[in-house]
KOLMI-237250 format. One record per residue (C-alpha): residue number from 1; residue in three letters; y, z, x. Coordinates in steps of 0.05 Angstrom, whole numbers, plus 32768, in hexadecimal, padded with zeros to 4 digits. Each point is the difference from the previous one (the first is absolute). Layout:
BEGIN
(NUM,'ala',(Y,Z,X)),
...
//
This chain:
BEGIN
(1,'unk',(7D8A,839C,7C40)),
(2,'unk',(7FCB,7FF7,8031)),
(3,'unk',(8030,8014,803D)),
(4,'unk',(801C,8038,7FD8)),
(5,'unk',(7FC0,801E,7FF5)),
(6,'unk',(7FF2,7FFE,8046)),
(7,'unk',(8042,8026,8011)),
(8,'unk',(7FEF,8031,7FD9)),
(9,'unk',(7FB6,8006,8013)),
(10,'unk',(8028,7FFE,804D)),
(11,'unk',(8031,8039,7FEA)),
(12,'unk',(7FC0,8031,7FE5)),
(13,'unk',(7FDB,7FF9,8036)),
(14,'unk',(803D,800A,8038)),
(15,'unk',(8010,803B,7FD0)),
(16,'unk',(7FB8,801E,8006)),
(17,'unk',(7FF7,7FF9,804D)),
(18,'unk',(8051,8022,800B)),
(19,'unk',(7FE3,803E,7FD7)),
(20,'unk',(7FC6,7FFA,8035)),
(21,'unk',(802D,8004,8032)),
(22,'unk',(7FF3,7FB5,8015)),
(23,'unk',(804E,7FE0,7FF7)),
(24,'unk',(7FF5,7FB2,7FF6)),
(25,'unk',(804D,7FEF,8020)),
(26,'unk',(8021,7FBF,802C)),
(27,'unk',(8044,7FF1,800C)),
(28,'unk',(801C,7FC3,7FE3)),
(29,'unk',(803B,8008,8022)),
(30,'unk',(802C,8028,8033)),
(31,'unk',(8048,8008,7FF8)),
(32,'unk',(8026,802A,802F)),
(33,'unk',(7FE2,803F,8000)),
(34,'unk',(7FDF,7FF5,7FB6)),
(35,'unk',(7FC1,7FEA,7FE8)),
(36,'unk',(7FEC,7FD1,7FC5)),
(37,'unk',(7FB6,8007,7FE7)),
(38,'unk',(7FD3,7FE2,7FE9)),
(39,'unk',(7FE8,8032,7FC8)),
(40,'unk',(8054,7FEE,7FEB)),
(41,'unk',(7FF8,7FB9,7FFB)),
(42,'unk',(7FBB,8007,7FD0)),
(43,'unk',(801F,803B,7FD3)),
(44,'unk',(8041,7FD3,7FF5)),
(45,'unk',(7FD6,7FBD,7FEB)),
(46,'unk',(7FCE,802A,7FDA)),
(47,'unk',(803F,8011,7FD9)),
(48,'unk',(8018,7FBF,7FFA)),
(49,'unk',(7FBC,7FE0,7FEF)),
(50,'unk',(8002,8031,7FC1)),
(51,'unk',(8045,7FED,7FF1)),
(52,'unk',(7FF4,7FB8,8004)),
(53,'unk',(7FAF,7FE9,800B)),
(54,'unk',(8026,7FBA,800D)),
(55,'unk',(800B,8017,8042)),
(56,'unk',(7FDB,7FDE,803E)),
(57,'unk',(7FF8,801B,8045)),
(58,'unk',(8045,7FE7,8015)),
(59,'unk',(8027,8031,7FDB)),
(60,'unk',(7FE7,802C,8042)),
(61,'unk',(802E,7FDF,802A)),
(62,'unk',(803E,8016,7FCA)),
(63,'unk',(7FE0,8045,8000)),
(64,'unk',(7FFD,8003,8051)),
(65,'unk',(804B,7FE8,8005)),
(66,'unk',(801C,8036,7FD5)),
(67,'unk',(7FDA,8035,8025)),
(68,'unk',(801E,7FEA,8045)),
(69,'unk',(8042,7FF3,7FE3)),
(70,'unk',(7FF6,8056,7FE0)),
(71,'unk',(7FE1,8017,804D)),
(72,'unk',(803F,7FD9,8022)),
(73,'unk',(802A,8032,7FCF)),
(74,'unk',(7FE1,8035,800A)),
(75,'unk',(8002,7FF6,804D)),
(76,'unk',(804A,7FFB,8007)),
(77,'unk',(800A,803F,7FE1)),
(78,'unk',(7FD5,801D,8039)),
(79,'unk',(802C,7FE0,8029)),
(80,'unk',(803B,801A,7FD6)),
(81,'unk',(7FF5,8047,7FF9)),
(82,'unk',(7FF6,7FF2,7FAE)),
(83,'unk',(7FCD,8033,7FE5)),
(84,'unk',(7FF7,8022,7FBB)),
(85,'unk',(7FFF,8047,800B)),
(86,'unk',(7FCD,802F,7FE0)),
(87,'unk',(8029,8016,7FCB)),
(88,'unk',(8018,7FBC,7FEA)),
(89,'unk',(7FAB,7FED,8007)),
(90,'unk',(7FED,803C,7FDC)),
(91,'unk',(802B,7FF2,7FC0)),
(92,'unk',(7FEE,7FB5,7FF9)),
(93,'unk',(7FBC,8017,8000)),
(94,'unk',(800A,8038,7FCB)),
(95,'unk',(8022,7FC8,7FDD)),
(96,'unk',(7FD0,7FCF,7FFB)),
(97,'unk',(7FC9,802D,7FF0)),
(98,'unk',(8021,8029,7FD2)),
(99,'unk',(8018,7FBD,7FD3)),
(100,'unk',(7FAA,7FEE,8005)),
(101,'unk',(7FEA,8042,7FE8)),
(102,'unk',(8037,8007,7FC5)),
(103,'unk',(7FE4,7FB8,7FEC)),
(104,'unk',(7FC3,801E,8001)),
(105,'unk',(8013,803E,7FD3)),
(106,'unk',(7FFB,802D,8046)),
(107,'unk',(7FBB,7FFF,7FF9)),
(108,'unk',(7FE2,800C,8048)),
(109,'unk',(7FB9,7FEB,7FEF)),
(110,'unk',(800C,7FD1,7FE4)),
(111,'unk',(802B,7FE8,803C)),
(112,'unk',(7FC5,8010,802B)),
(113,'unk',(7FD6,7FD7,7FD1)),
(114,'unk',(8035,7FBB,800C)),
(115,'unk',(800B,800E,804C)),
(116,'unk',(7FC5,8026,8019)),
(117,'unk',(8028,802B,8022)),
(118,'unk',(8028,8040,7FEF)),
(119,'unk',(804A,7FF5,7FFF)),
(120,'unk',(8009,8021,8040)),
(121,'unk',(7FC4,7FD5,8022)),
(122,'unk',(8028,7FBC,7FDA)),
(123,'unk',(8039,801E,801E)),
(124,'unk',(7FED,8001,8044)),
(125,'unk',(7FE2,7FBB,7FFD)),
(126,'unk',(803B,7FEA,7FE4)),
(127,'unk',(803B,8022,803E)),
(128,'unk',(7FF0,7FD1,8034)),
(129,'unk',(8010,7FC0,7FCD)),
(130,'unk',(8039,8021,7FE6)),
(131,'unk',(8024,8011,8037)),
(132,'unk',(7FF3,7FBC,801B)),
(133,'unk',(801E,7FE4,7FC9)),
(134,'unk',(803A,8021,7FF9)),
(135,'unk',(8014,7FF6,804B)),
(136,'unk',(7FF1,7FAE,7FF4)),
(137,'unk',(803B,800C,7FC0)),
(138,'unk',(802F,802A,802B)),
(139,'unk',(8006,7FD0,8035)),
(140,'unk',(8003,7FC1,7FD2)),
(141,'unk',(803C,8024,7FE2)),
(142,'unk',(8021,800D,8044)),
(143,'unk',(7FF9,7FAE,800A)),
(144,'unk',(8022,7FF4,7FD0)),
(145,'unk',(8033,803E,7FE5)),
(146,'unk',(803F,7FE3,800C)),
(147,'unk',(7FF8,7FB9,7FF2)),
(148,'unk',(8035,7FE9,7FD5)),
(149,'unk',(801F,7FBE,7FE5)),
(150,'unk',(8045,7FE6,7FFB)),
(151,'unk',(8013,7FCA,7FC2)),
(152,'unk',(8006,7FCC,8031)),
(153,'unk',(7FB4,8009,8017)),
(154,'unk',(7FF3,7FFF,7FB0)),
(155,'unk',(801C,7FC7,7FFD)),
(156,'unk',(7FEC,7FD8,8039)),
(157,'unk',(7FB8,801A,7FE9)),
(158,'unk',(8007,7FEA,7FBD)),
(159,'unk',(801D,7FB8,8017)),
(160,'unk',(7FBE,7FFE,8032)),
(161,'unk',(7FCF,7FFC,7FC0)),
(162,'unk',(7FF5,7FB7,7FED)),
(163,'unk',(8019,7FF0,7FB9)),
(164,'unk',(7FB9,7FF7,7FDD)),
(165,'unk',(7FE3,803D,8022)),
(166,'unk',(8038,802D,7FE4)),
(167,'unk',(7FDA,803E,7FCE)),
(168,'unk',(8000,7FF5,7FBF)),
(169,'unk',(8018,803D,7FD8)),
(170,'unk',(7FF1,8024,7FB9)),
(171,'unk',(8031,8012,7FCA)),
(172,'unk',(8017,8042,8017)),
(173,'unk',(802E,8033,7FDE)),
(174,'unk',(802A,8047,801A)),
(175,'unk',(7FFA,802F,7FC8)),
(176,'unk',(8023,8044,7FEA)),
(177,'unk',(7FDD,8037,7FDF)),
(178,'unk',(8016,8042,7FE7)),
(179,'unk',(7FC3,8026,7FF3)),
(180,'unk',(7FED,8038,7FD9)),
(181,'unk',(7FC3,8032,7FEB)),
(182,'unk',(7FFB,8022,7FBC)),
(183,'unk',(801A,8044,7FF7)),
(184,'unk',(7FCD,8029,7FE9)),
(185,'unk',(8012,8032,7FC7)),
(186,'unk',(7FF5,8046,800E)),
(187,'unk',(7FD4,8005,7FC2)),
(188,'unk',(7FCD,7FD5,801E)),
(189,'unk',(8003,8022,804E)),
(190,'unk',(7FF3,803C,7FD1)),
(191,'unk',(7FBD,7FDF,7FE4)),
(192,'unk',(7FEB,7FEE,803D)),
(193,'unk',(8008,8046,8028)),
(194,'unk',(7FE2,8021,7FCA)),
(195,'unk',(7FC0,7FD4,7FFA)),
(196,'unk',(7FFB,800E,8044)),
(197,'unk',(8009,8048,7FF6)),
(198,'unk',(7FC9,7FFC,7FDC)),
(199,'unk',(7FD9,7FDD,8021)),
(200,'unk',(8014,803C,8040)),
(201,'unk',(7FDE,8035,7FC8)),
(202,'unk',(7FC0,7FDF,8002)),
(203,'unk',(7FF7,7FFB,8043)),
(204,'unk',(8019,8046,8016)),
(205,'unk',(7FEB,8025,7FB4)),
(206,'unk',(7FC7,7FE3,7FED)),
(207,'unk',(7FDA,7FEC,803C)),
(208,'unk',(7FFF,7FB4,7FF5)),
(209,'unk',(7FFF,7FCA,8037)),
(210,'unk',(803C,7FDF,8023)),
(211,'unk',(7FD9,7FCE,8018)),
(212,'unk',(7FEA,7FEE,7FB4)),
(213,'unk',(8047,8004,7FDF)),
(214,'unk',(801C,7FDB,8039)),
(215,'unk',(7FD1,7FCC,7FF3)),
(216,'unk',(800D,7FFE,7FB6)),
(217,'unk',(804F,8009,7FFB)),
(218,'unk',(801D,7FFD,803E)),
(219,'unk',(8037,7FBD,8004)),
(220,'unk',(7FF1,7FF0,803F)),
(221,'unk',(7FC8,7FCE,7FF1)),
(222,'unk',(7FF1,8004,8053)),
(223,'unk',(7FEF,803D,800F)),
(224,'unk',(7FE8,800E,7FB1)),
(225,'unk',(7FC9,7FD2,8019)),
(226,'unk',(7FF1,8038,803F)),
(227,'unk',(8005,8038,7FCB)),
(228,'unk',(804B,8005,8016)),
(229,'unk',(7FEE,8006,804C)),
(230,'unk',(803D,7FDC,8026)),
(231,'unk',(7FD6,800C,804A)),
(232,'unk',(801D,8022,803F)),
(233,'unk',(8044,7FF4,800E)),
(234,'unk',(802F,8015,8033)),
(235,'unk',(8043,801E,7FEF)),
(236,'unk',(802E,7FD4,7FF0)),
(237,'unk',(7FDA,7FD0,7FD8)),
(238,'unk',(8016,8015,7FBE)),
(239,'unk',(8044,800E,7FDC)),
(240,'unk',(8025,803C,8011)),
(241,'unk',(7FEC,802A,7FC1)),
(242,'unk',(7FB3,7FED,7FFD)),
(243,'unk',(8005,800F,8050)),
(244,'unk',(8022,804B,7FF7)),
(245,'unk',(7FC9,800D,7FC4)),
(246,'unk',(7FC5,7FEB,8026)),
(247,'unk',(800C,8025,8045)),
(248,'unk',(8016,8036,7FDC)),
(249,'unk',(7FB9,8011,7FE6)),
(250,'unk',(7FBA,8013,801E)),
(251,'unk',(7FC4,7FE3,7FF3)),
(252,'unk',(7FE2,800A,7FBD)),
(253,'unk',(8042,8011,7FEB)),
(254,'unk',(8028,7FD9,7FC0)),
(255,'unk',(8047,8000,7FFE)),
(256,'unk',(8034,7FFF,7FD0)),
(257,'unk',(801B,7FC3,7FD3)),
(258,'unk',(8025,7FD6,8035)),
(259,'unk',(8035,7FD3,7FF7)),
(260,'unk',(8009,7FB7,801B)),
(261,'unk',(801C,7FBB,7FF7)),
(262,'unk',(7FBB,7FEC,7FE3)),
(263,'unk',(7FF6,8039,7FD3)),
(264,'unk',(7FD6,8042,7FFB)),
(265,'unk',(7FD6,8017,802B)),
(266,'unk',(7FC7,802F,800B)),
(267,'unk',(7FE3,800B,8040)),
(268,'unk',(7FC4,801D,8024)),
(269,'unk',(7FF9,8011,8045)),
(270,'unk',(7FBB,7FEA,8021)),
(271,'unk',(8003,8001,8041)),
(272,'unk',(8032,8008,803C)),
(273,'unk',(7FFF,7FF1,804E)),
(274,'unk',(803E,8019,8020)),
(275,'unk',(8037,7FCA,7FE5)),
(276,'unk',(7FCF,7FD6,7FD7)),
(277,'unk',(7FEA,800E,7FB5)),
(278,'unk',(7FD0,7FEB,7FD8)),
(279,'unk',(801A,8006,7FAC)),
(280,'unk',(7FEC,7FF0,7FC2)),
(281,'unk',(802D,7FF9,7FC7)),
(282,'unk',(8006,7FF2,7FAB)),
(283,'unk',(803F,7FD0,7FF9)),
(284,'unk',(8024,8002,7FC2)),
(285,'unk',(8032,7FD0,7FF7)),
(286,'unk',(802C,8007,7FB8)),
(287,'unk',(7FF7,7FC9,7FD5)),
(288,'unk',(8040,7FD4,7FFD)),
(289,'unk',(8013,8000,7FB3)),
(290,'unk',(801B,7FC4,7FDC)),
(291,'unk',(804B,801E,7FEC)),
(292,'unk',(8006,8007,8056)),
(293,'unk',(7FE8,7FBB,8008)),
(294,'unk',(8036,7FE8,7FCA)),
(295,'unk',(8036,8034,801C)),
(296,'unk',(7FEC,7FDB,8042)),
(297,'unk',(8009,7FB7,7FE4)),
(298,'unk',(8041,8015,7FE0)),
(299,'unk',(8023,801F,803C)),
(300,'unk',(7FEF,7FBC,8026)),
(301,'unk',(801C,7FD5,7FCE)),
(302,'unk',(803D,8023,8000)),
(303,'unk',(8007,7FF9,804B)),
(304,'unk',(7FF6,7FB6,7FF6)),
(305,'unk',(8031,7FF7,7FCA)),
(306,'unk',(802C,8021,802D)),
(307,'unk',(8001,7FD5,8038)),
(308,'unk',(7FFC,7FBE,7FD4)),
(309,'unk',(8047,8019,7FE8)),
(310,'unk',(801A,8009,803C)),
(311,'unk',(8010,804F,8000)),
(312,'unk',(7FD7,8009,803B)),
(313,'unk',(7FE0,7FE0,8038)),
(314,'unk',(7FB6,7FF6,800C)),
(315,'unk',(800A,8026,8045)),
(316,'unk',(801F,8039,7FE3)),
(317,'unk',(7FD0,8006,7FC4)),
(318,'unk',(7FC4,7FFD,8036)),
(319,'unk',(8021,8044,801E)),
(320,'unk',(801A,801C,7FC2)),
(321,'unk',(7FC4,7FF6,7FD1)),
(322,'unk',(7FC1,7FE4,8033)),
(323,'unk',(7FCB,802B,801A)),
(324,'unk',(7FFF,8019,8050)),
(325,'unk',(7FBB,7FFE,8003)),
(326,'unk',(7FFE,7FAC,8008)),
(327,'unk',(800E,7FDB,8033)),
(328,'unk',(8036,7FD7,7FDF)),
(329,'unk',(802C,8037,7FF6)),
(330,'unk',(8014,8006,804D)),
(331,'unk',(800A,7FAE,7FFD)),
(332,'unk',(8035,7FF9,7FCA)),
(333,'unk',(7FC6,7FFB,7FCC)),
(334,'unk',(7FEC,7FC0,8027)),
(335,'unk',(7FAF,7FFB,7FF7)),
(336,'unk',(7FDA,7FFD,804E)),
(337,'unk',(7FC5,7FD5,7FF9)),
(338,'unk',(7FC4,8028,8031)),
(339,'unk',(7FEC,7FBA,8015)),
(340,'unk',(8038,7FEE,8026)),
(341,'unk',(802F,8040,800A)),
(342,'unk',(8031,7FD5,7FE4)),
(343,'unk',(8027,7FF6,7FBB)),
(344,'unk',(7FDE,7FB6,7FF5)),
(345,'unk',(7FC8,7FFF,7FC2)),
(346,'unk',(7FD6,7FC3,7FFF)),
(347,'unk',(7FF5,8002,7FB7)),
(348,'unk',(7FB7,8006,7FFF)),
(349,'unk',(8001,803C,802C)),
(350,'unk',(802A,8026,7FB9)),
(351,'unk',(7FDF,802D,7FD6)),
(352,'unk',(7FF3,7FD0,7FC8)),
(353,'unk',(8024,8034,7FCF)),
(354,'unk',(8046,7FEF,802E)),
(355,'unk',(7FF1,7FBE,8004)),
(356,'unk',(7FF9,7FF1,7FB5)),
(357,'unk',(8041,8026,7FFC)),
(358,'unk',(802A,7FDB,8033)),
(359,'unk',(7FE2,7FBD,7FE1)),
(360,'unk',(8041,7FDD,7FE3)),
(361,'unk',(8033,8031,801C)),
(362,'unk',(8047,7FDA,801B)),
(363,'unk',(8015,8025,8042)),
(364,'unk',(8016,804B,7FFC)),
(365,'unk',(7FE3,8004,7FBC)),
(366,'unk',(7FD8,8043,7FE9)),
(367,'unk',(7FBF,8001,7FE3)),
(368,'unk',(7FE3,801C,7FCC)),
(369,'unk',(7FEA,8053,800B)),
(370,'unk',(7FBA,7FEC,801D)),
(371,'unk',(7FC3,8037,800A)),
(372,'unk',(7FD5,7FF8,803D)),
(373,'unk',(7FD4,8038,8026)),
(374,'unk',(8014,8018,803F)),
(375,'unk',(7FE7,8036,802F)),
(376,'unk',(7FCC,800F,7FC5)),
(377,'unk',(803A,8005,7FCC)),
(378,'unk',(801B,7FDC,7FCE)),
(379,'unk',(8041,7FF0,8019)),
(380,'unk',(803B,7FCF,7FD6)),
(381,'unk',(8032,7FDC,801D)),
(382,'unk',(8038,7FCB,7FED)),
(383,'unk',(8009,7FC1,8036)),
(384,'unk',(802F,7FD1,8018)),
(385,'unk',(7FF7,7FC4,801C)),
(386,'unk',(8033,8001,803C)),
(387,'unk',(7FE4,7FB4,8021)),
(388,'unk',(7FD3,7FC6,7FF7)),
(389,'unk',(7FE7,7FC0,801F)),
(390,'unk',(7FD3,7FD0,7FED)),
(391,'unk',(7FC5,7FEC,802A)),
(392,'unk',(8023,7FD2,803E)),
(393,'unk',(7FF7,7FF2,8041)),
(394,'unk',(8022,8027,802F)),
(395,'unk',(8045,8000,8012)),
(396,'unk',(803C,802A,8026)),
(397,'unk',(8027,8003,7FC9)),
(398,'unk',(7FD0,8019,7FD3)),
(399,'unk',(7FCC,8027,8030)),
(400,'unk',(8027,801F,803D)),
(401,'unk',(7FE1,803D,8000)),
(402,'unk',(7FBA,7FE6,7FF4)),
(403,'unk',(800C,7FCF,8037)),
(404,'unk',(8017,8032,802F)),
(405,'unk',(7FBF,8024,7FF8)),
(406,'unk',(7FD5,7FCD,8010)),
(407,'unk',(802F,7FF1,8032)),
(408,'unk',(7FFC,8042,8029)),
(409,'unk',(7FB9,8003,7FF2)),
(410,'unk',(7FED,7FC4,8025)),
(411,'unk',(8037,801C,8032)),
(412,'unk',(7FCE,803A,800C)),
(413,'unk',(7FC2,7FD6,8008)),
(414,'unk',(8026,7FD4,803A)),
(415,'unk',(8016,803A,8024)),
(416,'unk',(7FAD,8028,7FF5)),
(417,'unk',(7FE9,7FBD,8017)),
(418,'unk',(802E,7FFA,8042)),
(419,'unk',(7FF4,8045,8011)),
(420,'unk',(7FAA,7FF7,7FF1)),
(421,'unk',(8014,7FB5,802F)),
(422,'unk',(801C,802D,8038)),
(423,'unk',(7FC5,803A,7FF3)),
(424,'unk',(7FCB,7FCF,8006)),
(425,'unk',(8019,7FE9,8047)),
(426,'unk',(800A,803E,8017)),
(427,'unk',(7FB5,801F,7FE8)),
(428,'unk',(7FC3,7FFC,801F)),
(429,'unk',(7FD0,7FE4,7FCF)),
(430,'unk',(7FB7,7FEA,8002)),
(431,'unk',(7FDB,7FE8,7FCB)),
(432,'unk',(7FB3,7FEA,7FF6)),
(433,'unk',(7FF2,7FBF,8016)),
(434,'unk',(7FDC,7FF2,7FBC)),
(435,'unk',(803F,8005,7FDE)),
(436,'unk',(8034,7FD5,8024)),
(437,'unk',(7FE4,7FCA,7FCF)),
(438,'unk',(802E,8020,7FD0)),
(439,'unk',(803E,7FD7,8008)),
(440,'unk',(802D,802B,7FED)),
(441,'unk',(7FEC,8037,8037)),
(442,'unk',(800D,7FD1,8035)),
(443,'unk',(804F,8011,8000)),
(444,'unk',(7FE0,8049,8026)),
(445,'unk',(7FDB,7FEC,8034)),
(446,'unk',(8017,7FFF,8044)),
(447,'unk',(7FF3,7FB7,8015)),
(448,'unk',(8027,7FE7,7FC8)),
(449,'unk',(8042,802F,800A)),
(450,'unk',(803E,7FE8,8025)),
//
């Protein structure tokens, strides 16, 4: 704690004297034609101090090594020709900020308040960085692009992991889903549109605020919370009919009922600069009722009954009866865990409702119709359970394809680690005496190079 505070008590007063003008700055080390400072080092262990107060001093030497290894990247793409160009620069900043001020309701002050800068001053601080950074990914992707691996190397790189030191695995499954959302009756879009109609009548007829009604009825809890006020936004950002509603008016002005996947909408204009709007909106989304929710259960269990009998297959059922809008339908109906990118579930990573439901299935057996919320919705879906293996160590007969990642993953780090071997050699590279105690820096200095 006691070293902490005095980083930070460091930091302020470094802070103070670069607004005076004074910069408090040393190299720690050259590399080629870049520069790693000092100010670097501190801002990086202050981090890590607050991540983990069990750090000691040494972690510095960890910090100092990643640095050099991110300034010898960055070095041989000067040497390479690799730059970002402004445009590419210019939208990963818009990204970035963009995604902080929507989690922050678009509220600028309040930005200003967190950052103590304007977005445009944070976004100048943060273009040097940022183009830095992406250069250091571009290149590590040109190291390694077109490594591949044959079966044999899988195999030889399997065979080269000792017996006890093989990875134990978890039960896993592959699972099918066909998935569905309630049909909504017309009767109850009707309720909806006109509550919002009215709701449109006391704004515009009687004089009351949007802000207030927003607060009180709109659906989307969010921006209810901001009086409906979704922040600026650039076009784009929202779905096609909200988008053709909103630049369609002019501030002050309300528009129409409007249409969209989430339900009905009324919107206000507040603000615009050039290609960027700033709306406010009342959400009204109609209230799912309880013979669609049974229509919904019934249709599914039909489907299931189906397949069990064997008058269709699960593939064809996905396409025939499952809804585009997952990302199971492209797959066969096979279910892509976001973890991995592949079709393996450890079962802990399930939604507990699927994995009560799978709980006692035999292979290619259908579950139960199953209601689980996705994409804000409550969505139901039958599953199979296409494979499963207990927890074992692994094997090739059992784990190819897991073994082939890790496999061409450590592939990647030999060939990044020849290439940083051959960089290192190659680079001029000086480094404060006061840190060549850190053993692990010693592998760039000059008198210890081939």
């Amino acid at each position: 704690m006691k070293k902490l505070f005095l980083h930070l008590i460091l930091t302020f007063i470094t802070n103070v004297m670069m607004g005076q003008g004074l910069i408090l700055e040393k190299v720690v080390a050259k590399v080629g034609s870049e520069d790693v400072f000092y100010s670097d080092v501190q801002e990086l262990y202050g981090y890590a101090l607050a991540q983990n107060p069990g750090y000691g001093p040494e972690i510095q030497c960890d910090i100092i090594e990643q640095l050099i290894t991110k300034k010898l990247l960055v070095d041989q793409a000067k040497i390479d020709s690799i730059y970002i160009s402004d445009v590419e620069l210019e939208a990963e900043l818009d990204r970035r900020l963009d995604y902080i001020l929507q989690n922050m309701g678009g509220d600028e002050e309040f930005f200003r308040t967190q950052y103590g800068k304007t977005p445009l001053e944070q976004k100048e601080i943060m273009r040097e960085p940022m183009e830095e950074q992406m250069i250091e990914q571009r290149i590590q992707a040109s190291l390694i692009r077109d490594v591949d691996i044959s079966p044999k190397e899988v195999i030889e790189f399997f065979e080269s992991i000792p017996t006890d030191s093989l990875p134990f695995l978890p039960a896993e499954v592959e699972l099918g889903e066909i998935s569905i959302t309630t049909r909504i009756s017309n009767k109850v879009k009707q309720a909806a549109y006109d509550k919002l109609e009215g709701l449109r009548k006391r704004i515009i007829d009687d004089g009351e605020s949007f802000e207030d009604l927003a607060s009180i009825f709109s659906d989307d809890t969010g921006s209810a919370k901001q009086g409906g006020n979704l922040g600026w936004a650039k076009r784009g950002t929202y779905v096609p009919e909200f988008e053709a509603a909103a630049f369609g008016l002019e501030p002050g002005e309300i528009s129409e009922i409007t249409e969209t996947k989430f339900g009905y909408h009324l919107l206000e204009l507040m603000d615009r600069r050039g290609n960027n709007i700033k709306v406010r909106h009342i959400l009204i989304k109609p209230e799912i009722a309880q013979e669609d929710v049974q229509a919904t259960y019934a249709h599914l269990d039909s489907i299931r009954e189906l397949i069990e009998s064997d008058s269709i297959s699960f593939e064809i059922a996905v396409k025939r009866f499952g809804s585009d809008e997952v990302q199971s339908y492209s797959n066969a109906g096979r279910m892509i865990n976001p973890n991995t990118g592949d079709t393996f579930w450890e079962t802990g990573q399930l939604p507990y409702q699927i994995y009560f439901a799978i709980e006692g299935l035999e292979i290619n057996d259908i579950s139960e119709v199953i209601e689980i919320e996705e994409r804000g919705e409550p969505t139901y879906k039958i599953v199979q359970l296409q494979t499963k293996t207990r927890p074992h160590r692994a094997s090739l007969d059992t784990d190819f394809t897991k073994i082939k990642q890790f496999a061409i993953q450590s592939k990647k780090s030999e060939v990044f680690d020849d290439w940083m071997k051959k960089k290192v050699i190659d680079t001029y590279i000086e480094i404060l005496p006061q840190y060549l105690s850190c053993p692990n820096l010693l592998k760039f200095t000059s008198d210890i190079k081939p």
